[in-house]
C-alpha positions in Angstrom: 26.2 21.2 10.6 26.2 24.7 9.1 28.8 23.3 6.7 26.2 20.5 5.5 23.8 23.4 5.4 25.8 25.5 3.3 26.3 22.0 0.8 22.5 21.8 0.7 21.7 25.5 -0.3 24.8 25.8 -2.6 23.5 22.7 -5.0 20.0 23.8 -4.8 21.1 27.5 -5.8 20.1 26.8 -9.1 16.5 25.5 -8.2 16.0 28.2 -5.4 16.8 31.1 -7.7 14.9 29.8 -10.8 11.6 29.3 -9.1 12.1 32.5 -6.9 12.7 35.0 -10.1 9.5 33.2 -12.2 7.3 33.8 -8.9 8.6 37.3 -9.2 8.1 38.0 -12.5 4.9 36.4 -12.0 4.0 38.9 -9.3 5.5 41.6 -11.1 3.0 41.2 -14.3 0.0 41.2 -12.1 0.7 44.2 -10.6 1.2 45.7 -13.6 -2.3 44.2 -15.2 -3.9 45.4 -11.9 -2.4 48.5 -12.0 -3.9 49.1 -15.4 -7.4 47.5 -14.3 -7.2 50.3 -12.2 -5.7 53.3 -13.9 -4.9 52.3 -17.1 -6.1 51.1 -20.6 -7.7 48.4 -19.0 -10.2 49.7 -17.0 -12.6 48.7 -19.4 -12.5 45.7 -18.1 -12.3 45.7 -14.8 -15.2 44.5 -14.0 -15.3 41.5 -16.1 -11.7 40.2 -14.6 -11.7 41.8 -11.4 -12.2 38.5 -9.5 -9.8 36.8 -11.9 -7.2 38.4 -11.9 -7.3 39.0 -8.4 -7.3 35.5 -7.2 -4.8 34.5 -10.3 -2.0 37.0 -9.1 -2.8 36.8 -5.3 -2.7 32.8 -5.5 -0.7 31.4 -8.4 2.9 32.9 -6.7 2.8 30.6 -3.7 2.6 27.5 -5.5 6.0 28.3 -7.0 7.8 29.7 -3.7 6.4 26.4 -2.1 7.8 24.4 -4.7 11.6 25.8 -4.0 11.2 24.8 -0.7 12.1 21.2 -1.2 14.5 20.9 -3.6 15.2 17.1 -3.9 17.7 17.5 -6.5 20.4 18.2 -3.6 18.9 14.3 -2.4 19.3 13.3 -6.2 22.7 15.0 -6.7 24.2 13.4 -3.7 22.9 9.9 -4.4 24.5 10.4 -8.2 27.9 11.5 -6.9 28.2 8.8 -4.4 28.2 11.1 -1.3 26.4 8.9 0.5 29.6 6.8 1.0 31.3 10.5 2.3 28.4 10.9 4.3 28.6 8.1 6.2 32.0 9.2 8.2 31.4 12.6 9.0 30.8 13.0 13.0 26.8 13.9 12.7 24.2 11.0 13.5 21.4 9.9 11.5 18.9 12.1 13.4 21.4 15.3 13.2 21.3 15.5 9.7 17.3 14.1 8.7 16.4 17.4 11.6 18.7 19.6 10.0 16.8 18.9 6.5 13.5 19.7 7.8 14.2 22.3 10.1 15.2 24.1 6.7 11.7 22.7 5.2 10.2 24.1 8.5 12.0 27.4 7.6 11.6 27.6 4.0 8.2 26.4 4.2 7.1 29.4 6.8 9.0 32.1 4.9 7.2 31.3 1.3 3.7 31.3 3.3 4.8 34.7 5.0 5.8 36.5 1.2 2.9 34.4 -0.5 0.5 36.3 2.5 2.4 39.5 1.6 2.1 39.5 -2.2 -1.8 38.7 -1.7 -1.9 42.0 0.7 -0.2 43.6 -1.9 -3.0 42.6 -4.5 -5.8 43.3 -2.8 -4.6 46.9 -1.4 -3.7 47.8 -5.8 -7.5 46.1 -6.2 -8.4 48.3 -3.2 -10.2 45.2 -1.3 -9.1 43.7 2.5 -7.1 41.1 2.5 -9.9 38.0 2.0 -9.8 35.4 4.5 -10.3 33.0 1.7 -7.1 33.7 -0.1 -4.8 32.8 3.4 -6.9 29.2 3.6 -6.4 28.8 -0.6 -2.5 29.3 0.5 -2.4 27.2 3.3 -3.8 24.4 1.2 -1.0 25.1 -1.4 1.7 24.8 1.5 -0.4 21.4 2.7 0.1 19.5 -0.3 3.4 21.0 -0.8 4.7 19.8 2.5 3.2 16.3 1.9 4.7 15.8 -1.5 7.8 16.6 -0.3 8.0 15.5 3.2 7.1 11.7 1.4 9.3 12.0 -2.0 12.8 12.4 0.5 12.6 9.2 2.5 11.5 7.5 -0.9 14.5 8.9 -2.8 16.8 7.1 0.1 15.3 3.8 -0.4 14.5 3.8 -4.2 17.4 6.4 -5.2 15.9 6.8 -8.6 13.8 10.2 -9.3 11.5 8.0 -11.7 10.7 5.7 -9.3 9.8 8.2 -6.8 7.4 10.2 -9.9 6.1 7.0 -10.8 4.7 6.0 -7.4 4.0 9.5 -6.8 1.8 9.4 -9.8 0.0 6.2 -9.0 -0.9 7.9 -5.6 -2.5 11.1 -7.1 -4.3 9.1 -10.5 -5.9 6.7 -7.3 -6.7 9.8 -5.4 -8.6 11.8 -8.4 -10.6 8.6 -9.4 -11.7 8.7 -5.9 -12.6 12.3 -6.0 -14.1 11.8 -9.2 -16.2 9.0 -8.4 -17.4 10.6 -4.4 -18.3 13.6 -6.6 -20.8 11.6 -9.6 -22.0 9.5 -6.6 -22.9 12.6 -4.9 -24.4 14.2 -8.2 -26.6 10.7 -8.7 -27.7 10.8 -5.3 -28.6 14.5 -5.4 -30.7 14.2 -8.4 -32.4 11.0 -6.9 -34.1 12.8 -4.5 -34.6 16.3 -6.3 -36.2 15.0 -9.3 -37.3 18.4 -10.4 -34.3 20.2 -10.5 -33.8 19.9 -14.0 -31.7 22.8 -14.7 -29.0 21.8 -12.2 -29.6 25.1 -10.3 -30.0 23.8 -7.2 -27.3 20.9 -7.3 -24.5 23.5 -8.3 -25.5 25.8 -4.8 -25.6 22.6 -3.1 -22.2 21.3 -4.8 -20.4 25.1 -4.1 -21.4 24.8 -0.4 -20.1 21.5 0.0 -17.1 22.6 -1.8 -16.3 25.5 0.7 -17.0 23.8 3.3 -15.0 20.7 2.4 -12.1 23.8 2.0 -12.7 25.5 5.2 -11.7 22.2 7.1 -8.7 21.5 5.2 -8.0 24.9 5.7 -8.1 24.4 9.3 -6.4 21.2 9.9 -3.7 22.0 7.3 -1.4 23.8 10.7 -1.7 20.2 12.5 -1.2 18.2 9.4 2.0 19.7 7.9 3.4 19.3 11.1 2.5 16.0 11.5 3.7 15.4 8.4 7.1 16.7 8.9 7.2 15.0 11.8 6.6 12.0 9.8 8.9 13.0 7.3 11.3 13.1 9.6 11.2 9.8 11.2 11.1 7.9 8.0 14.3 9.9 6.6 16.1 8.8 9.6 14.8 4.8 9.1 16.2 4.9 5.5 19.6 6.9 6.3 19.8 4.6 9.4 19.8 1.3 6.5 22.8 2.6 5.1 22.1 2.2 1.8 24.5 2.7 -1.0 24.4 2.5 -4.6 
């Protein structure tokens, strides 16, 4: 096991270390334009991108270190190279080696959220603020979607094994799920102007749209603990199904 462990990390060396030096020279330019909001020849406009920048910089880094944590292209690689037929006569089961790639999700997954929740305590003591509340549920939502992504494109990879497959379906999912956002959202414009017919200005539709909006946040926020699990667990099972079919290109 450790051996297929050290075959998985080796491969995705390249993937690992390229999104891990971006998020850190990412992280590494913020502090330095919050350093100079502060103290430097930027204070001039502190106040205008205070907010900004601080959500920007304290934000923006967890998407990439979330993004490393996958790393399909060691699924991709293997299916290229044949392995699967190598694979296949090693003494690990099924189940062994679908738990031994998501254990290192699990792993991967709660070390990016533990340096994403340190660079954002980092921020906020150069912007000399408390760490916000709203920042940790803004990353957990990042690590949702990132675990969901991920936790489906594996099992698809085993029974497509072709990356553009895989994009394409991932695609149609996303397109179908913006039209639906898109559509709730005008519906819920219509209906809010329907029955305030004198709020002409919009002002009161934009308070009534932000509240919704954090709201709508805070619960996904919440649940996003019990759904990445789930999903993993989900992950998980369908991974074994599809190594179980034995499929080999």
């Amino acid at each position: 096991m450790k051996g297929l462990l050290f075959k998985d990390l080796y491969i995705g060396r390249k993937n690992y270390i390229i999104n891990i030096s971006v998020a850190l020279k990412f992280i590494i330019i913020g502090l330095l334009i919050r350093a100079s909001m502060v103290c430097g020849n930027l204070q001039e406009y502190y106040k205008s991108l205070d907010a900004t920048t601080y959500y920007i910089f304290s934000i923006a880094p967890s998407l990439l270190l979330f993004t490393c944590c996958g790393n399909n292209g060691v699924t991709i690689a293997d299916i290229r190279c044949k392995w699967d037929i190598f694979s296949y006569s090693l003494p690990v089961s099924e189940k062994q080696y679908a738990l031994l790639k998501y254990k290192t999700k699990f792993v991967f997954l709660l070390t990016a959220f533990i340096l994403s929740v340190l660079n954002a305590l980092v921020f906020a003591v150069i912007s000399h603020r408390s760490l916000s509340l709203d920042i940790i549920k803004y990353i957990l939502i990042i690590m949702l979607f990132c675990t969901l992504i991920q936790s489906a494109s594996l099992p698809m990879l085993l029974k497509y094994r072709n990356e553009n497959a895989v994009i394409g379906r991932m695609m149609i999912v996303m397109v179908i799920l913006e039209a639906g956002i898109m559509f709730a959202a005008f519906k819920f414009k219509d209906n809010f102007f329907s029955a305030n017919p004198d709020d002409q200005f919009g002002d009161a539709f934009v308070e009534k749209f932000v509240d919704l909006a954090l709201n709508l946040r805070d619960i996904v926020a919440i649940a996003a603990p019990f759904v990445i699990i789930i999903s993993l667990a989900a992950g998980y099972f369908f991974t074994v199904k599809e190594l179980k079919r034995r499929r080999i290109s």
